[in-house]
C-alpha positions in Angstrom: -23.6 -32.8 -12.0 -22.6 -35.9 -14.0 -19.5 -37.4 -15.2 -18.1 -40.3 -16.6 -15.2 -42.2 -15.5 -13.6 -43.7 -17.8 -11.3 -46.8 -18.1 -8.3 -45.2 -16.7 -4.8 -44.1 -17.0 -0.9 -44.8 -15.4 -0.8 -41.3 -15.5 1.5 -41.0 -11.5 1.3 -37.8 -9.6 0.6 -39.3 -6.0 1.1 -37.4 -2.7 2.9 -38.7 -0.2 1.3 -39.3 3.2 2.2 -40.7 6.6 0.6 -43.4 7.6 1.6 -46.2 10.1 1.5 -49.6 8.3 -1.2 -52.1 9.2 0.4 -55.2 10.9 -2.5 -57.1 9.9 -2.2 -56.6 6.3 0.8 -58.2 3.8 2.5 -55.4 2.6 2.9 -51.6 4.0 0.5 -48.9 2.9 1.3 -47.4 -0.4 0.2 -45.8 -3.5 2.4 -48.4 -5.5 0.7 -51.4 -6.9 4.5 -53.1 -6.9 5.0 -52.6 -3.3 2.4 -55.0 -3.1 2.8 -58.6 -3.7 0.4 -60.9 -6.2 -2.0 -62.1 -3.9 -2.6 -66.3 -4.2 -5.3 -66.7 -1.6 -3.0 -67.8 1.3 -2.3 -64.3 3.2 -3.7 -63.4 6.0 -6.1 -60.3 4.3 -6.8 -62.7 1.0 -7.6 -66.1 2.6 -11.7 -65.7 2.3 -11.6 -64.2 -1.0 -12.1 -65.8 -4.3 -9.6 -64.0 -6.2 -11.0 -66.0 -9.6 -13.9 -63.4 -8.7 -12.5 -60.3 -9.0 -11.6 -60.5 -12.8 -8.1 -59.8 -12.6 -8.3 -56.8 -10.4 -5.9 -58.4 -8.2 -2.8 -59.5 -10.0 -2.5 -56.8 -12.8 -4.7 -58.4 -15.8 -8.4 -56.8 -15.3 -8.4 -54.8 -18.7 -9.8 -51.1 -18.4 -12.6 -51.0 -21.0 -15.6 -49.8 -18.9 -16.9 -47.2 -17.0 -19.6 -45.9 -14.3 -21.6 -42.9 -14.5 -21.2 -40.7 -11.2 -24.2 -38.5 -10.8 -24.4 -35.8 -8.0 -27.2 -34.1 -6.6 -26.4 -31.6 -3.8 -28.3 -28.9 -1.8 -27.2 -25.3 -2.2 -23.5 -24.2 -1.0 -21.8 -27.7 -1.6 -19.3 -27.8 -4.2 -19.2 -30.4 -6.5 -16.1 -30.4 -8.8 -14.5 -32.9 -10.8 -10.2 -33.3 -10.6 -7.1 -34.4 -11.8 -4.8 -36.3 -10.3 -2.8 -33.6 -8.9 -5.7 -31.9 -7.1 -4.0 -31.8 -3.3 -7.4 -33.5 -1.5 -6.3 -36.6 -2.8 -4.8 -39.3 -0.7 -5.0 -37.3 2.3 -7.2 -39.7 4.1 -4.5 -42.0 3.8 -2.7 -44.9 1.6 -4.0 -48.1 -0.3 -3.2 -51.2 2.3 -3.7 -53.3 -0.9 -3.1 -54.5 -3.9 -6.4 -53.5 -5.4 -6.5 -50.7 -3.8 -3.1 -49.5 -5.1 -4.4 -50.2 -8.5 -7.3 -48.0 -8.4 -5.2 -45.2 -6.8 -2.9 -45.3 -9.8 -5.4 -46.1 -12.6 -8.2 -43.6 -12.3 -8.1 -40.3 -14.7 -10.6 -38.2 -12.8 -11.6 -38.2 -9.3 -15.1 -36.3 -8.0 -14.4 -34.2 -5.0 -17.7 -33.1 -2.9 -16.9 -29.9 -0.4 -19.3 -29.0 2.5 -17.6 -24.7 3.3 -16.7 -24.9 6.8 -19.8 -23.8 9.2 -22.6 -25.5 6.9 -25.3 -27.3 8.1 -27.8 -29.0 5.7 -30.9 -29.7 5.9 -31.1 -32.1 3.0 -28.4 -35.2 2.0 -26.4 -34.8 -0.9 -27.0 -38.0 -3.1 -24.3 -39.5 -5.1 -25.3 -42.0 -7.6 -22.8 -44.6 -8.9 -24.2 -46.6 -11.8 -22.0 -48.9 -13.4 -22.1 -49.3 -17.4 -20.3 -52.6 -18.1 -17.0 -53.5 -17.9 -14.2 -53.0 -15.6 -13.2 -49.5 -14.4 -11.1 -47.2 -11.9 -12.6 -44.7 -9.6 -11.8 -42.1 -7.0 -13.9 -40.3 -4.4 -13.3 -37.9 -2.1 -16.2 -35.7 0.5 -14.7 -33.4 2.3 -16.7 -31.6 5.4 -15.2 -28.1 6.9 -14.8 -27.1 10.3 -17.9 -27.7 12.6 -20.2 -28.4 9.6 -22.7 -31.0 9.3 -23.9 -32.9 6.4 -25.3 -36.7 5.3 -23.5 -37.9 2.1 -25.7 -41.4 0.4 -23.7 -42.8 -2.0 -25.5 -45.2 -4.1 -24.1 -48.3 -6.6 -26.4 -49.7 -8.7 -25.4 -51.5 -12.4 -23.4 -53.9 -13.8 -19.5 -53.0 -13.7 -16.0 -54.6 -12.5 -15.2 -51.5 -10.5 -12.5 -51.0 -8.0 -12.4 -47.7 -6.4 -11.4 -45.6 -3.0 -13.2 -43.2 -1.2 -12.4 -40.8 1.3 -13.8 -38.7 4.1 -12.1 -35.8 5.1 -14.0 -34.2 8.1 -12.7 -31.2 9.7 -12.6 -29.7 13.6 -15.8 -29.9 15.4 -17.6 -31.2 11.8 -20.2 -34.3 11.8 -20.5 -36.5 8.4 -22.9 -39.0 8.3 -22.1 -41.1 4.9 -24.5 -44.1 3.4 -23.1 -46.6 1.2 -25.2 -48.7 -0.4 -24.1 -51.4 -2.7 -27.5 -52.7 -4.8 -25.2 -54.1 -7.8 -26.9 -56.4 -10.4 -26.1 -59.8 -10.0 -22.6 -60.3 -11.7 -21.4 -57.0 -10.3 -17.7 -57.2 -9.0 -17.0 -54.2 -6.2 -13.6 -53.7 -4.5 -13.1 -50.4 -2.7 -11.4 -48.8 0.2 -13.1 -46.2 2.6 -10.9 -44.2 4.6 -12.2 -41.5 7.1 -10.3 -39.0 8.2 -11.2 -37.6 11.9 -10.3 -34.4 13.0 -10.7 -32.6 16.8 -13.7 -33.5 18.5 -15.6 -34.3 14.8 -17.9 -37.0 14.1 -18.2 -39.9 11.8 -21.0 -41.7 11.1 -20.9 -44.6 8.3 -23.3 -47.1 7.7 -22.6 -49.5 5.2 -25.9 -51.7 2.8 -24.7 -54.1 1.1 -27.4 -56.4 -0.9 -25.8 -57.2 -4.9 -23.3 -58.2 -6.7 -21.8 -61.4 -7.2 -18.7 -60.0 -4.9 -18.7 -57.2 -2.3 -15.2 -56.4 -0.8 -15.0 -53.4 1.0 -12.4 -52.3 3.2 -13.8 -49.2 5.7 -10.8 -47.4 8.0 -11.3 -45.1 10.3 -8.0 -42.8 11.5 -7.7 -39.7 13.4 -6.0 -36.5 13.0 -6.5 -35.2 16.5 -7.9 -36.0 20.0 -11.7 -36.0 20.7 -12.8 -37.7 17.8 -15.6 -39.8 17.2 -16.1 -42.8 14.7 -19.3 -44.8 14.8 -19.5 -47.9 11.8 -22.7 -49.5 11.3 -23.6 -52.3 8.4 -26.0 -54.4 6.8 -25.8 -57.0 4.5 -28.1 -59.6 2.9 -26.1 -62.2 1.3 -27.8 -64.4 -0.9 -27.4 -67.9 -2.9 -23.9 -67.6 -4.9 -22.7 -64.3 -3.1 -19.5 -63.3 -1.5 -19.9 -60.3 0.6 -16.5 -59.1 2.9 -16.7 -56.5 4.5 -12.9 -56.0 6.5 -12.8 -52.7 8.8 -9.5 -51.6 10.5 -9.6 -48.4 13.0 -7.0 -47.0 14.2 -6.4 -45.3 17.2 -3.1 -43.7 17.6 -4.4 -40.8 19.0 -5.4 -40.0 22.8 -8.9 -39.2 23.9 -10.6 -41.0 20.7 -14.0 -42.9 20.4 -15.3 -46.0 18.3 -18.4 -48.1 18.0 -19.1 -50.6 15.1 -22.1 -53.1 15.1 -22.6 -54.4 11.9 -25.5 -57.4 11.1 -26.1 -59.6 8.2 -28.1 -62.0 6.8 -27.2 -65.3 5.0 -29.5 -67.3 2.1 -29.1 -69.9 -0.4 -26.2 -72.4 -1.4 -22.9 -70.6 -1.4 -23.9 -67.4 0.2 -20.8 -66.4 1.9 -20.3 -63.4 4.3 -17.0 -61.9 5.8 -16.7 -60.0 8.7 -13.0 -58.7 9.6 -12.9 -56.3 12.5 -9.6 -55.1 13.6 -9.4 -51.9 16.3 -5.5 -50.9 16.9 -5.1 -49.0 20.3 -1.7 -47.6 20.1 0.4 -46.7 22.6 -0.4 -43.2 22.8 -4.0 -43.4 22.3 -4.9 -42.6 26.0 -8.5 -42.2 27.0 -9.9 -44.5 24.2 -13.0 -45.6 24.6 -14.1 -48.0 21.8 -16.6 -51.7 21.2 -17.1 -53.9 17.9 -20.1 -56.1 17.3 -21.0 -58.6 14.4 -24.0 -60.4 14.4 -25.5 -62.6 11.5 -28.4 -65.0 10.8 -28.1 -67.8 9.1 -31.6 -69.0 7.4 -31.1 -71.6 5.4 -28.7 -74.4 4.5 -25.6 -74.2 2.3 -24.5 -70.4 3.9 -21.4 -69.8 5.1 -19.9 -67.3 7.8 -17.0 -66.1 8.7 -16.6 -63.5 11.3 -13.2 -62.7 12.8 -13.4 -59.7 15.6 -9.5 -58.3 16.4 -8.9 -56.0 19.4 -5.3 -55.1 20.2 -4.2 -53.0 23.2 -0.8 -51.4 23.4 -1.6 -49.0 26.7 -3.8 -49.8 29.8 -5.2 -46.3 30.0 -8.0 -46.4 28.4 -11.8 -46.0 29.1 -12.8 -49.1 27.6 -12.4 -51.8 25.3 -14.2 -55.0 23.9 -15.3 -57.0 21.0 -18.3 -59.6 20.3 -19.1 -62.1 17.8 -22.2 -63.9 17.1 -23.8 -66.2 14.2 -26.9 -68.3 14.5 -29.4 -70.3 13.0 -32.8 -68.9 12.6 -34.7 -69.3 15.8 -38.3 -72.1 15.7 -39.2 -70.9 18.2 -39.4 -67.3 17.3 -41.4 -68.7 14.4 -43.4 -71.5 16.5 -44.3 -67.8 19.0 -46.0 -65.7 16.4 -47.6 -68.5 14.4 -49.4 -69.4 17.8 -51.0 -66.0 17.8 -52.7 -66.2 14.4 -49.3 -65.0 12.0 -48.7 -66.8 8.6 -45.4 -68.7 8.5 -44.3 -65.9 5.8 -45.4 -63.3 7.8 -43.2 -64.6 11.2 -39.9 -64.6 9.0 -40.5 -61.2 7.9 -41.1 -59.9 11.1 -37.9 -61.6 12.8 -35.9 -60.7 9.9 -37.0 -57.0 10.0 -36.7 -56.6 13.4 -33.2 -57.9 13.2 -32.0 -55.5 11.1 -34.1 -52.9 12.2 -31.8 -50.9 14.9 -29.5 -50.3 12.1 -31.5 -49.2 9.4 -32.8 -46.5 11.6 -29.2 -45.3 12.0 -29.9 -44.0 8.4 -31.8 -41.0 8.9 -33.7 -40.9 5.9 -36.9 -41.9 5.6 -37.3 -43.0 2.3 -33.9 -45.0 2.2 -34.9 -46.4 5.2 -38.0 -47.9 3.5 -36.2 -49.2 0.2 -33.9 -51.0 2.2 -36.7 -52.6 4.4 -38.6 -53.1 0.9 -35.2 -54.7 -0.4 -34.8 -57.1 1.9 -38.1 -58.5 2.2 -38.3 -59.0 -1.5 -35.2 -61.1 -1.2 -37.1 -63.4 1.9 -40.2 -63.5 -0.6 -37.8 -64.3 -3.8 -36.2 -67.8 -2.1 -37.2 -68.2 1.4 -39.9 -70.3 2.1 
């Protein structure tokens, strides 16, 4: 199935959902673009983007006169349709928690809403291909996974476009959704969008986030849960290269007792003005008894001129939990680990590739799928051959 989203609309019809505001953010959750201030680059959830970047998506002037090309290919039994704005799956993941966010929420015309029928299990992903056509546009996402079925959901950005979008994962009782997002923009790609997961009873969520073009990346992945015993695991790559701004800002929130997390992402830094943002922030409320959850961020840093920022949060509001903790780590690329192989016969070229690849390599096998597993390899050694010497 394909579609065409087009430049969008101030068409309202939202649905009003609970959702406990985000401390760490500047303005409450909401599907309003005024409740949320202009952002200038001094708040707390701005301050490492380059808001000249994002071609007005921020403060109300980014002009809708593009589009994207959404493209679905799905195994037997999964329902693909295409909405309106008063289709009732949207927004219950949860709210925009900003500004561009909010302005994607109220923009779009058409939304594409993937269903797995409760009891499902495929045997093959379901591909979703976003390909951006020039200009700037609005778009809206939402897979939704029935009780105790199981699917793997690769959605994959590739073109040229100024796109700001949301997506969100609605997986039901006793369901598991694994969901690949891979971001292989063209150069001067801009990409904001907000992922937001819904959790239900002992279900579990698997995302694992590429991220490789563009001129900026800002994603914004959330994990909440509807009931106890769920599970959230968030995994990420990204190879940020000379000129690049990739941010990648997760919040999970527990407020709910008996509740699991575990994010590692890893990334790679190249080139002058390659610029990578890590925000992790994991909310234990004071209900959330029993929560057992761990962050980790870990980059490289190969050459001169890149820049890191990685900022892990952890906030605990109850002592009964199973566990907690958080872990932060950048460094330079290791001589020695170089100095090692070259002494047993391996080209300089060679060693890089090999440390680089096995540096990424626990993640990318959290994939799944073999021959996304390989393009990604592929990807990122063409990148060390392109400007690493």
């Amino acid at each position: 199935m394909a579609e065409t989203i087009p430049a969008g609309s101030t068409t309202d019809g939202v649905i009003q959902v609970g959702q406990p505001t985000d401390a760490r953010v500047s303005a409450p959750a909401s599907y309003d673009v005024a409740d949320f201030p202009v952002p200038h680059g001094r708040e707390e959830d701005w301050r490492f983007t380059p808001l000249e970047r994002l071609h007005g998506l921020h403060d109300g002037t980014a002009v809708a006169d593009g589009g994207v090309k959404v493209e679905v290919t799905a195994p037997e039994g999964v329902t693909v349709e295409t909405v309106g704005r008063d289709d009732a799956r949207l927004g219950r993941a949860g709210k925009p928690v900003d500004r561009v966010a909010a302005q994607a929420y109220s923009s779009f015309e058409k939304a594409s809403v993937v269903s797995v029928p409760k009891e499902t299990v495929l045997t093959e992903p379901v591909r979703i291909s976003v390909r951006g056509e020039g200009g700037t546009a609005f778009g809206h996402q939402v897979v939704e996974v029935g009780a105790f079925a199981e699917a793997v959901v690769v959605i994959d950005h590739t073109g040229d476009a100024t796109l700001a979008a949301n997506v969100e994962y609605l997986i039901g009782d006793g369901a598991k959704l694994t969901v690949v997002s891979v971001q292989d923009w063209d150069d001067t790609a801009v990409h904001a969008g907000q992922h937001t997961a819904l959790v239900g009873r002992d279900a579990t969520f698997k995302s694992v986030v590429v991220t490789f073009g563009g001129d900026l990346v800002r994603l914004h992945p959330r994990v909440v849960y509807g009931a106890p015993g769920g599970e959230a695991e968030l995994y990420g790559v990204y190879f940020t290269d000379n000129g690049q701004h990739q941010e990648h800002r997760l919040f999970i929130d527990h407020d709910t007792p008996h509740c699991r997390s575990n994010v590692a992402y890893k990334g790679a830094l190249q080139g002058k003005e390659a610029h990578a943002v890590w925000i992790g922030d994991v909310l234990i409320r004071a209900a959330a008894e029993g929560t057992d959850t761990y962050e980790l961020n870990r980059n490289l840093v190969l050459t001169d001129g890149a820049r890191v920022d990685s900022v892990p949060n952890l906030e605990i509001e109850t002592g009964e939990i199973v566990g907690a903790g958080h872990a932060s780590a950048t460094g330079r690329f290791e001589d020695e680990q170089l100095f090692y192989l070259m002494a047993r016969g391996i080209p300089a070229d060679e060693a890089r590739r090999l440390v680089v690849r096995g540096f990424f390599a626990e993640l990318v096998q959290q994939i799944g799928i073999p021959d996304l597993e390989e393009r990604l390899i592929a990807k990122i050694e063409a990148e060390l051959e392109a400007s690493v010497g």
